[in-house]
C-alpha positions, -999 to 999 in steps of 0.1 A, spaced: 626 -512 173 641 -544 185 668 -544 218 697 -567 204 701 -597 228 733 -581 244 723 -548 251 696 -563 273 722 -583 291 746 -558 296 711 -535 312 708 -568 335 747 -567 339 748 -530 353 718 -532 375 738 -560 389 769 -541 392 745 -510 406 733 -534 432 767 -543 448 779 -509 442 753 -494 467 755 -525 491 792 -524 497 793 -483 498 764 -486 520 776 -514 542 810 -494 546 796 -461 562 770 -473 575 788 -509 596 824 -505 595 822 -460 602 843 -459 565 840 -421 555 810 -418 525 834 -412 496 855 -437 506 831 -464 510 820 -447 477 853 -457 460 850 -488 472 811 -501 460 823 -487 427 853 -512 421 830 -536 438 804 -529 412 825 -527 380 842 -559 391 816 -577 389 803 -563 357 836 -570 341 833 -600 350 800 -605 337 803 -591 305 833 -612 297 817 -642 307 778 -638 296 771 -598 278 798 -599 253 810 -639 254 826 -650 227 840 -690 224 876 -685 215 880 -653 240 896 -659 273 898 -628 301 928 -607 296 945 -577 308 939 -558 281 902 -553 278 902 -551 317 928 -519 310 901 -510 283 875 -518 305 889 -490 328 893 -466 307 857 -470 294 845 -463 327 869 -435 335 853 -418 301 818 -428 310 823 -411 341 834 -380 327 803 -379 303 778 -386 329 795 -355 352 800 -331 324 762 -340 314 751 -329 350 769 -298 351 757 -288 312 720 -295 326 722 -279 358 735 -252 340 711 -246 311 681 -269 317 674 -279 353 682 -251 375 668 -253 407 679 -280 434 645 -296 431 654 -306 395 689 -322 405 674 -353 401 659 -349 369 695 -340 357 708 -373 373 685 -400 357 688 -378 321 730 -378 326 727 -415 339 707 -428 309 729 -406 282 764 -424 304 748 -463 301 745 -460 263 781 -444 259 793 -474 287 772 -498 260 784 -484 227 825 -486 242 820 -519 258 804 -535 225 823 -520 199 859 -510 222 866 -533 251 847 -566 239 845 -559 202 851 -591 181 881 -594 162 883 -588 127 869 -619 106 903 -641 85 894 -641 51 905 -674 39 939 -683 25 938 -692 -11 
């Protein structure tokens, strides 16, 4: 099996994102005394900024597209559904598969890989898809 060109990218992209998510939560509580979820809130828009940012202008680039409002709206919404998947997947395997606290991490990678191939799959073929080819005019 052969990775396609962008899917490595955007795994490059979110490691990124991860990165800066982490540093500015972590920076917040830990420097500035900003509550955990807070600082939490924060690292996240810090994190998906910059992967928006990236995807438009190196994952999913395209020569005719320019940034608009409307796949960072989609963008958003991706996110917000990719978050719901990767929480719903915890609670389903902490609920039938990993039981005991010792296995909560086990439960996090498994929900965290199953939520970067939905984020993939919506940001390829949703938010960045290309639009539809012209046929030409006869």
């Amino acid at each position: 099996m052969r990775l396609s060109g962008d899917f490595i990218r955007f795994g490059v992209v979110s490691v990124l994102g991860l990165c800066v998510d982490l540093a500015v939560a972590w920076s917040l509580a830990r420097w500035l005394g900003v509550p955990l979820p807070a600082a939490a809130f924060c690292g996240f828009l810090a994190g998906a900024a910059l992967n928006y940012g990236l995807h438009e202008a190196w994952t999913f680039a395209a020569k005719d597209r320019r940034p608009s409002v409307r796949r960072g709206g989609l963008y958003l919404l991706a996110l917000g559904v990719t978050l719901g998947v990767r929480v719903a997947t915890v609670a389903l395997l902490e609920a039938l598969v990993f039981r005991t606290p010792d296995q909560a991490l086990a439960a996090l990678v498994a929900a965290t890989g199953l939520s970067f191939v939905v984020n993939y799959l919506l940001s390829k073929y949703v938010v960045f898809r290309s639009p539809p080819a012209t046929a030409p005019s006869e």
